[in-house]
PDBQT receptor file of N, H, CA, C and O in Angstrom, charges set to zero:
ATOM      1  N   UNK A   1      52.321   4.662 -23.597  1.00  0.00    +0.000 N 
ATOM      2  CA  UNK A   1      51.833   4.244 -24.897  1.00  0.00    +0.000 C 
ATOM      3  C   UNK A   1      51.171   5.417 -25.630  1.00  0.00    +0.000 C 
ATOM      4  O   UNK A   1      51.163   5.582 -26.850  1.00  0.00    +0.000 OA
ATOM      5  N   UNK A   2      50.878   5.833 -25.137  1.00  0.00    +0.000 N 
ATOM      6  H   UNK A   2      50.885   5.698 -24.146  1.00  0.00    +0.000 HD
ATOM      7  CA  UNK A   2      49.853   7.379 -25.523  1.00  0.00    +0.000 C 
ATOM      8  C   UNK A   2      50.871   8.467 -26.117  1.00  0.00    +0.000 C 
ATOM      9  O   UNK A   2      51.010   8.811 -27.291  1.00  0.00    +0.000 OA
ATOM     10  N   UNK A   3      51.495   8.877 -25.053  1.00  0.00    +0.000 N 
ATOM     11  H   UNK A   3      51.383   8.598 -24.100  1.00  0.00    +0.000 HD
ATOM     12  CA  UNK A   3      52.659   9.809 -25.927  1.00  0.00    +0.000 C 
ATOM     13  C   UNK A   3      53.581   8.946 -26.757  1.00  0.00    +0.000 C 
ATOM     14  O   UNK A   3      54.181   9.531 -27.658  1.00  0.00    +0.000 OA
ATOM     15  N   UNK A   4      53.729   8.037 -26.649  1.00  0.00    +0.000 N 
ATOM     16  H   UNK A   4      53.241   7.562 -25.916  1.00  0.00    +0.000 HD
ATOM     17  CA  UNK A   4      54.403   7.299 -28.341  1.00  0.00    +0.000 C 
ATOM     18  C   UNK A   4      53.803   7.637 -29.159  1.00  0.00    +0.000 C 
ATOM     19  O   UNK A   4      54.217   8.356 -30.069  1.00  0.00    +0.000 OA
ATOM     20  N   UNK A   5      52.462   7.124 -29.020  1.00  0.00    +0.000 N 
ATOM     21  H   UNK A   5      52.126   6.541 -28.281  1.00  0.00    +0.000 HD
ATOM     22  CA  UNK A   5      51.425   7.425 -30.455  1.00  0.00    +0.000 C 
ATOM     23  C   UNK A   5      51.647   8.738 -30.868  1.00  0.00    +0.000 C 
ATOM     24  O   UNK A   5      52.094   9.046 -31.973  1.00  0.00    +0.000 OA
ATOM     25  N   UNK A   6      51.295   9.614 -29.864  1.00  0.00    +0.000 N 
ATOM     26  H   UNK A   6      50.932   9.365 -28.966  1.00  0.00    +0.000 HD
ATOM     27  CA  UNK A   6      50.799  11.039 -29.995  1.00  0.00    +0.000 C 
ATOM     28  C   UNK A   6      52.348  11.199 -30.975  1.00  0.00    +0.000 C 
ATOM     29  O   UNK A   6      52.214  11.340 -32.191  1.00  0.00    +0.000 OA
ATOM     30  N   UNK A   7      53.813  11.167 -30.359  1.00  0.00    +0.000 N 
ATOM     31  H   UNK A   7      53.923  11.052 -29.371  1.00  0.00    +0.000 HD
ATOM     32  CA  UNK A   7      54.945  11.947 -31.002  1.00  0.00    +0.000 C 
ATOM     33  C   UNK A   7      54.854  10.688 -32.397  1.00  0.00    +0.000 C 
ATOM     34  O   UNK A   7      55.364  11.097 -33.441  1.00  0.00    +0.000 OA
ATOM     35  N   UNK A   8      54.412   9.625 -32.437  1.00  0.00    +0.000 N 
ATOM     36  H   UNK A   8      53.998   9.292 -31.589  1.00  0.00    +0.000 HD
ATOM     37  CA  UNK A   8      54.603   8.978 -34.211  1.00  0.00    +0.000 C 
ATOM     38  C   UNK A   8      53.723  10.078 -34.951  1.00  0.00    +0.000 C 
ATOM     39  O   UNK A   8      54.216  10.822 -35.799  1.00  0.00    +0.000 OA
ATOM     40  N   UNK A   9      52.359  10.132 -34.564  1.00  0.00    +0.000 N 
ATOM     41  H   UNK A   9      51.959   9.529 -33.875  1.00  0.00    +0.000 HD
ATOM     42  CA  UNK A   9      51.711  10.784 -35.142  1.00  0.00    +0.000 C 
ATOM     43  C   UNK A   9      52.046  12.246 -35.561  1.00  0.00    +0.000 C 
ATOM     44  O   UNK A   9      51.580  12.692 -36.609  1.00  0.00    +0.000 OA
ATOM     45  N   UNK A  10      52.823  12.976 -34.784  1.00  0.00    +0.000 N 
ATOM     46  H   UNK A  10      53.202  12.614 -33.933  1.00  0.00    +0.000 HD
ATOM     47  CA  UNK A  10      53.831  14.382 -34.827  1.00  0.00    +0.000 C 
ATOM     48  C   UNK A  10      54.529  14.045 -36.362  1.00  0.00    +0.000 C 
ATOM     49  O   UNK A  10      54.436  14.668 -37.419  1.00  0.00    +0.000 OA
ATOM     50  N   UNK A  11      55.287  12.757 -36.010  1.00  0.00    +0.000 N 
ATOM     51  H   UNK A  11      55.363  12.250 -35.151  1.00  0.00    +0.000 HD
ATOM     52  CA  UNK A  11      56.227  12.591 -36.797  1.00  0.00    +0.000 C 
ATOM     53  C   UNK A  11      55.629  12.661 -38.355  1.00  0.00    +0.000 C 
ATOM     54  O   UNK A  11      55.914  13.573 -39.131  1.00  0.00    +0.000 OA
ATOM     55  N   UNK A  12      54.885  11.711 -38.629  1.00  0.00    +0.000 N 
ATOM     56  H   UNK A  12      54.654  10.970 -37.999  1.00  0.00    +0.000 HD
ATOM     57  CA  UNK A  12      53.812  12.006 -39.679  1.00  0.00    +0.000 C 
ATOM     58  C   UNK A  12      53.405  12.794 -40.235  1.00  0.00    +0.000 C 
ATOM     59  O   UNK A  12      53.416  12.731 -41.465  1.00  0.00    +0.000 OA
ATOM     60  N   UNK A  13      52.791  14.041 -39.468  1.00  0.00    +0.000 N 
ATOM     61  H   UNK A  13      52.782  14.092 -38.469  1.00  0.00    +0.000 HD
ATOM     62  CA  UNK A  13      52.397  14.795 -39.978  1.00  0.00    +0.000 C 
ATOM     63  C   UNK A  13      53.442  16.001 -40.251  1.00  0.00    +0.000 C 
ATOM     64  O   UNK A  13      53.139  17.031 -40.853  1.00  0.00    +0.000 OA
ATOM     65  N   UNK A  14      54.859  15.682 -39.655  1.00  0.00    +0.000 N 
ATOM     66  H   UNK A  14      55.105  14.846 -39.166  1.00  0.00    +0.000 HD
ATOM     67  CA  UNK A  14      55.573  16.285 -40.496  1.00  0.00    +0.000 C 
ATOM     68  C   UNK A  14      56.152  15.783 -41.462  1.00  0.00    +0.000 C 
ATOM     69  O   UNK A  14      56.786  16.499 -42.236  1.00  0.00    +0.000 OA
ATOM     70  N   UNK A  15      56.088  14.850 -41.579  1.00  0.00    +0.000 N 
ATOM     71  H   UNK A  15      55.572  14.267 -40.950  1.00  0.00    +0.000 HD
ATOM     72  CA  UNK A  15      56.389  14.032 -43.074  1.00  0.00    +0.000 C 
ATOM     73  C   UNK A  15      55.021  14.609 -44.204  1.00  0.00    +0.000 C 
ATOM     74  O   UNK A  15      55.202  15.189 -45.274  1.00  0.00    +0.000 OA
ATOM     75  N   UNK A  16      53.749  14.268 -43.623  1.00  0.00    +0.000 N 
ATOM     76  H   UNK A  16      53.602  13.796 -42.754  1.00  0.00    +0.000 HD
ATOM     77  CA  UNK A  16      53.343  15.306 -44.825  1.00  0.00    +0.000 C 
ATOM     78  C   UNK A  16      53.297  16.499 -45.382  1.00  0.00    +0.000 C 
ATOM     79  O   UNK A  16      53.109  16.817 -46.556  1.00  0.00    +0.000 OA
ATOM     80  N   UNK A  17      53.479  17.109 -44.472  1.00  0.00    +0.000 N 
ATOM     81  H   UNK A  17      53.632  16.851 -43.518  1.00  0.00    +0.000 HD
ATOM     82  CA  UNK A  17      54.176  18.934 -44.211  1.00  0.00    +0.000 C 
ATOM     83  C   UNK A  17      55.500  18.769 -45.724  1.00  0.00    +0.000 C 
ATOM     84  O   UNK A  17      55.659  19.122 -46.893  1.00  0.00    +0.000 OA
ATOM     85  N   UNK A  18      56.180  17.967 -44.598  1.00  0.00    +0.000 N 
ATOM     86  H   UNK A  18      56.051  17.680 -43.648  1.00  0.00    +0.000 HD
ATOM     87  CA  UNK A  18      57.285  17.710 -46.314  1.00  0.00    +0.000 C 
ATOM     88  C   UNK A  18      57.359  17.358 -47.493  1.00  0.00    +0.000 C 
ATOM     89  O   UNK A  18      58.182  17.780 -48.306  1.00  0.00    +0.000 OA
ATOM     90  N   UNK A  19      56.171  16.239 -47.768  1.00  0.00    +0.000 N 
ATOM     91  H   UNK A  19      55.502  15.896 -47.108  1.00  0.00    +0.000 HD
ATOM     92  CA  UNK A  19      56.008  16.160 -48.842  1.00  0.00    +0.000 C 
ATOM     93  C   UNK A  19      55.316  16.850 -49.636  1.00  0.00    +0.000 C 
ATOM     94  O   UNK A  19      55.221  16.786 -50.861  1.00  0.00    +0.000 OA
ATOM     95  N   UNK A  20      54.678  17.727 -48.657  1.00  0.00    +0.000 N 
ATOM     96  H   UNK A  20      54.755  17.779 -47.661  1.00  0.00    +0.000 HD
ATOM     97  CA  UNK A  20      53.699  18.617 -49.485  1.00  0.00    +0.000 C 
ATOM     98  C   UNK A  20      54.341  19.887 -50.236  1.00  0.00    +0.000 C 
ATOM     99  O   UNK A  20      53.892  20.648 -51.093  1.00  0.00    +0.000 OA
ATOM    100  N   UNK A  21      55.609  19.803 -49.548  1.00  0.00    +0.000 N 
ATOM    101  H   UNK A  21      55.974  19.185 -48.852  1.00  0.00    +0.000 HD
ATOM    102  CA  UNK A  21      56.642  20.979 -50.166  1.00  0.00    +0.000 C 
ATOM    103  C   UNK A  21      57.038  20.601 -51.425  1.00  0.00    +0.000 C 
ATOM    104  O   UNK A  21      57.413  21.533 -52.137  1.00  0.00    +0.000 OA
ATOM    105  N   UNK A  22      57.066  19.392 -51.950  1.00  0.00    +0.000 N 
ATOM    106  H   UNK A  22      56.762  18.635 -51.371  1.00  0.00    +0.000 HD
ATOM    107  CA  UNK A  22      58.351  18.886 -52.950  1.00  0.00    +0.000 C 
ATOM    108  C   UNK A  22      57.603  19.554 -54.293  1.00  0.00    +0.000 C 
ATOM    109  O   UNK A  22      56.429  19.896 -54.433  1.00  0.00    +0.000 OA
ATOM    110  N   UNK A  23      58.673  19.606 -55.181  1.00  0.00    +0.000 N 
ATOM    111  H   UNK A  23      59.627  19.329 -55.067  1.00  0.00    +0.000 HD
ATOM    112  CA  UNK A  23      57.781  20.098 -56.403  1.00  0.00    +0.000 C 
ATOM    113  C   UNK A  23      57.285  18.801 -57.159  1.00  0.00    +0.000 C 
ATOM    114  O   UNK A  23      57.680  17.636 -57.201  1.00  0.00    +0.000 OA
ATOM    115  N   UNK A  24      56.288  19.480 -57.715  1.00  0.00    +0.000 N 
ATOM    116  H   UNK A  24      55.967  20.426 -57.681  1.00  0.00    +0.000 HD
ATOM    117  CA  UNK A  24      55.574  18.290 -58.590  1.00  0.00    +0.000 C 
ATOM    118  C   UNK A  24      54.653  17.366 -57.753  1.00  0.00    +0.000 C 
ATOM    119  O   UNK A  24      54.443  16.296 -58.323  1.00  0.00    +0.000 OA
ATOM    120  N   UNK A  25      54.024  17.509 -56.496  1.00  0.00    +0.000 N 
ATOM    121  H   UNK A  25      54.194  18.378 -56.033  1.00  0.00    +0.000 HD
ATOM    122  CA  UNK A  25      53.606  16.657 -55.508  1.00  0.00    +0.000 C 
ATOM    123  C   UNK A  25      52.333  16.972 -55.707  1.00  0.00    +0.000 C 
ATOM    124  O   UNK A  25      51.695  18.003 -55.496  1.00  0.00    +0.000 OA
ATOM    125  N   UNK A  26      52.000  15.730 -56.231  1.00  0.00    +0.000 N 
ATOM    126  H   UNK A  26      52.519  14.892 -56.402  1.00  0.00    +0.000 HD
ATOM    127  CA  UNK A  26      50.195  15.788 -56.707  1.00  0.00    +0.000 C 
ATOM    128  C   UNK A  26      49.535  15.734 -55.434  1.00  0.00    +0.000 C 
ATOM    129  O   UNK A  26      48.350  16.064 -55.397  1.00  0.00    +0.000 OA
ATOM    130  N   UNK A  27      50.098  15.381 -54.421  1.00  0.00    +0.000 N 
ATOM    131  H   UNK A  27      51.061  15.113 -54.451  1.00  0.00    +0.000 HD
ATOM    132  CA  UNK A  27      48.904  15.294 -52.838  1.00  0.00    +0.000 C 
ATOM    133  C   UNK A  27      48.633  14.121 -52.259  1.00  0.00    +0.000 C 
ATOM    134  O   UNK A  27      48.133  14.008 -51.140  1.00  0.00    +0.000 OA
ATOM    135  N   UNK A  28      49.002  13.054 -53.117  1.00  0.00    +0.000 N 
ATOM    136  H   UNK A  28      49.407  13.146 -54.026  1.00  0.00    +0.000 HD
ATOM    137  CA  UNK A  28      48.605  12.122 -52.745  1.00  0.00    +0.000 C 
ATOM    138  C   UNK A  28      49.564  11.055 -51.516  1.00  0.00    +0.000 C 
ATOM    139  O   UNK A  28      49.335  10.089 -50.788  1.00  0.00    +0.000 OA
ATOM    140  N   UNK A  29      50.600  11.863 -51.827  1.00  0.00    +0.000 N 
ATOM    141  H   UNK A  29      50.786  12.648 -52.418  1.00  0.00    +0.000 HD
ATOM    142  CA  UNK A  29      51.751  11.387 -50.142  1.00  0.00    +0.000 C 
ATOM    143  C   UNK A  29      51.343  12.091 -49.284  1.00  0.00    +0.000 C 
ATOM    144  O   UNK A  29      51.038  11.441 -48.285  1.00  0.00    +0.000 OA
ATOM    145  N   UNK A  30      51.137  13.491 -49.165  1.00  0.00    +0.000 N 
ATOM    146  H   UNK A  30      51.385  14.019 -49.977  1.00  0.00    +0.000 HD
ATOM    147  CA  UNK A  30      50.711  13.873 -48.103  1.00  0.00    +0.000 C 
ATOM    148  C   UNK A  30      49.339  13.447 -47.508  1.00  0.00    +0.000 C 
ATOM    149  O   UNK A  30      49.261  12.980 -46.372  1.00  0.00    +0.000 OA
ATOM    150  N   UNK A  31      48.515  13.582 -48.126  1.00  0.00    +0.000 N 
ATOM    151  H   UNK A  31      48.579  13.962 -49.049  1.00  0.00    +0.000 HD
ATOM    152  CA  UNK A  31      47.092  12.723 -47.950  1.00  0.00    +0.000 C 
ATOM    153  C   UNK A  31      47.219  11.504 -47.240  1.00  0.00    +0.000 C 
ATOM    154  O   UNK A  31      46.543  11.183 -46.262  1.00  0.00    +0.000 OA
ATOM    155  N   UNK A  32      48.108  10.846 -47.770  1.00  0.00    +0.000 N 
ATOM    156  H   UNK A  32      48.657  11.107 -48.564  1.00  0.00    +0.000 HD
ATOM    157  CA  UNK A  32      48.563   9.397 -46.945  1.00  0.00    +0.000 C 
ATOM    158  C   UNK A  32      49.177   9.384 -45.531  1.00  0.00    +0.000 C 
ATOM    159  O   UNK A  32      48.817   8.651 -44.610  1.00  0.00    +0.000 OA
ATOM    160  N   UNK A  33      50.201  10.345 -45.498  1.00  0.00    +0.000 N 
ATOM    161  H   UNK A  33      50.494  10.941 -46.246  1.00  0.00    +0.000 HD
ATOM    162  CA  UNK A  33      50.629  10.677 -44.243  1.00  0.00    +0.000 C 
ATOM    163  C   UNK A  33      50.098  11.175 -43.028  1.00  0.00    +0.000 C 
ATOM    164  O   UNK A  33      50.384  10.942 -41.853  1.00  0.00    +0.000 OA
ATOM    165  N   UNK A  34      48.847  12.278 -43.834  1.00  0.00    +0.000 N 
ATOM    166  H   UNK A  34      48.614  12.467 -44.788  1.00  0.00    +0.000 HD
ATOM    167  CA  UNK A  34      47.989  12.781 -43.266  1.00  0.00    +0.000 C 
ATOM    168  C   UNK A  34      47.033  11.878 -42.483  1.00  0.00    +0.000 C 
ATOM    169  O   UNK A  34      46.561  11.996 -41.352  1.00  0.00    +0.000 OA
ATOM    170  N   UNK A  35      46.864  10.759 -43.609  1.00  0.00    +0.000 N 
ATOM    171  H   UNK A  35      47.247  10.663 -44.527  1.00  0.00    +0.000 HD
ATOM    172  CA  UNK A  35      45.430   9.839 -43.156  1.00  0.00    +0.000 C 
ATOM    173  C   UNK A  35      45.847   9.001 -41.945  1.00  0.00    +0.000 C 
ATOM    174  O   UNK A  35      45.033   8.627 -41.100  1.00  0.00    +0.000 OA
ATOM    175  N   UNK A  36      47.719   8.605 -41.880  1.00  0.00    +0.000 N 
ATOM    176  H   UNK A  36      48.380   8.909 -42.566  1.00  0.00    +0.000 HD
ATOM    177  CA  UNK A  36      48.209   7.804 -40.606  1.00  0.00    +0.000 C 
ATOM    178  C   UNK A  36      48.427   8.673 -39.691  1.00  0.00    +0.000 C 
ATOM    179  O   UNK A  36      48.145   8.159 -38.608  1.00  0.00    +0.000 OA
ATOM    180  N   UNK A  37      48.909  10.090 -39.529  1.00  0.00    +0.000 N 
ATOM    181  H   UNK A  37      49.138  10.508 -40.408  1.00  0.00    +0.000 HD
ATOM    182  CA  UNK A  37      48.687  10.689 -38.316  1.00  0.00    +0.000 C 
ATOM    183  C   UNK A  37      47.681  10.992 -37.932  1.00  0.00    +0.000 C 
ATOM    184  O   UNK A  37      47.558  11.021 -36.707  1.00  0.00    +0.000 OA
ATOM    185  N   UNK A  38      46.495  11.357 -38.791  1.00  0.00    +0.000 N 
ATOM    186  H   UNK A  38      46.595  11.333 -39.785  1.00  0.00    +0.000 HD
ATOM    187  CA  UNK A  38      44.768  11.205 -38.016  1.00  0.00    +0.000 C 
ATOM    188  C   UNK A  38      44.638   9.800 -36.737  1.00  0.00    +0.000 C 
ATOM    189  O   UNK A  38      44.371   9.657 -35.544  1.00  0.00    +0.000 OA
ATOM    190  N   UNK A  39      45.067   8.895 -38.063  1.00  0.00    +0.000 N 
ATOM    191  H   UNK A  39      45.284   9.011 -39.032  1.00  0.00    +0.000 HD
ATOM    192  CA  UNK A  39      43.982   7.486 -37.692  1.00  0.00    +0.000 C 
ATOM    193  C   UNK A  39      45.225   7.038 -35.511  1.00  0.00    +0.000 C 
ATOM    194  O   UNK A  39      45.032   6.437 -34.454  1.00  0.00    +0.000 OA
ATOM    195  N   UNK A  40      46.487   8.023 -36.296  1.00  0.00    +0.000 N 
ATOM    196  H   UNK A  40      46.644   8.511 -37.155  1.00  0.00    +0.000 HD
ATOM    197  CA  UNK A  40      47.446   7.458 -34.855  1.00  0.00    +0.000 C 
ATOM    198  C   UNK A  40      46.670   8.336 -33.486  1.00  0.00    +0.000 C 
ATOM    199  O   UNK A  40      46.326   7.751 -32.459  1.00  0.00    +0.000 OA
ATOM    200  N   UNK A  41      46.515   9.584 -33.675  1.00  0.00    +0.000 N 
ATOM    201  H   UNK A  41      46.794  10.059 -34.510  1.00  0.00    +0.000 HD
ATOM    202  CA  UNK A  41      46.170  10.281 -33.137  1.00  0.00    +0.000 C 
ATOM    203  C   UNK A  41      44.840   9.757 -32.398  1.00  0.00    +0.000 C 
ATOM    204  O   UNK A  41      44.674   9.940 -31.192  1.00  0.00    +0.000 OA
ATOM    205  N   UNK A  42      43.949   9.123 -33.171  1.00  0.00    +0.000 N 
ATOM    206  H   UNK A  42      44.084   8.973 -34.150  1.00  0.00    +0.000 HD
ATOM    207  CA  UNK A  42      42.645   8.860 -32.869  1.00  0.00    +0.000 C 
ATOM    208  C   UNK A  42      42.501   7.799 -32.033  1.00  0.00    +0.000 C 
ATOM    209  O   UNK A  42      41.580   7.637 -31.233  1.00  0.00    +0.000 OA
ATOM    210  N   UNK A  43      43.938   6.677 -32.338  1.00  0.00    +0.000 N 
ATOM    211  H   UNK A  43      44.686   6.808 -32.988  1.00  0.00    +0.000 HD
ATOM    212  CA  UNK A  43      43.573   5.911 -31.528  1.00  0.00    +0.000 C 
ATOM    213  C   UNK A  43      44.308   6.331 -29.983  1.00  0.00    +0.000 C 
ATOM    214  O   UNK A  43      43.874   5.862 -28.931  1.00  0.00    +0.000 OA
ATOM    215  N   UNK A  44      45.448   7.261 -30.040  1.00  0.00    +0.000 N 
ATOM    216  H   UNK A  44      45.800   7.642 -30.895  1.00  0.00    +0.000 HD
ATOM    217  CA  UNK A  44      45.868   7.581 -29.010  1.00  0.00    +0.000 C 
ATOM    218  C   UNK A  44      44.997   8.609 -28.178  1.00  0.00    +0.000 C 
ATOM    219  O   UNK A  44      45.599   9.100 -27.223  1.00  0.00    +0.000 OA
ATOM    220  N   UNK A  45      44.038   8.914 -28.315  1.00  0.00    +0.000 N 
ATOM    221  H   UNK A  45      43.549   8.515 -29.091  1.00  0.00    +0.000 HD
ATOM    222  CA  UNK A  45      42.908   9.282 -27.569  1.00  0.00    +0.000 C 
ATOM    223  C   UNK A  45      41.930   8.249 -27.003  1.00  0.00    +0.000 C 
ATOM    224  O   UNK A  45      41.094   8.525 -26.143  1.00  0.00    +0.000 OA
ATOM    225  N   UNK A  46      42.066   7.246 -27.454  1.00  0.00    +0.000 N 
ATOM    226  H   UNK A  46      42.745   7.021 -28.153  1.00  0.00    +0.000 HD
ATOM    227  CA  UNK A  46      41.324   6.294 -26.890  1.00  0.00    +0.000 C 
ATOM    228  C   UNK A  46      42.229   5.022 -26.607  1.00  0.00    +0.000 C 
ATOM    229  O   UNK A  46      41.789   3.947 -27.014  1.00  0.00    +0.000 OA
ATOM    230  N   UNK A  47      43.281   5.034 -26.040  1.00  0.00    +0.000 N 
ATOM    231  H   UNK A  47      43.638   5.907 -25.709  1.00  0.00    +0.000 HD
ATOM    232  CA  UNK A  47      44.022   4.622 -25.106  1.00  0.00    +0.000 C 
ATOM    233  C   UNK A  47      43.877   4.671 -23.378  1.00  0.00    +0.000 C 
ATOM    234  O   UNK A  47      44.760   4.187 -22.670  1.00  0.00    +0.000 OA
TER     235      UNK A  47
């Protein structure tokens, strides 16, 4: 269960990595993406 979380949370944060590339990207997708690979991460430490 732990390394699921951990690689969704991977996944995520390369999704915001990407969106942070696009042109015209005010921040606010990545911010979001950002905020679900934190919150995945966090709970996969306390698993």
């Amino acid at each position: 269960m732990t390394n699921e979380l951990r690689a969704d949370a991977k996944q995520f944060l390369d999704r915001a990595f990407v969106s942070e590339q696009r042109e015209g990207n005010d921040g606010t997708a990545s911010e979001y993406w950002l905020a679900v690979s934190e919150t995945l991460s966090w709970v996969a430490e306390r698993v």
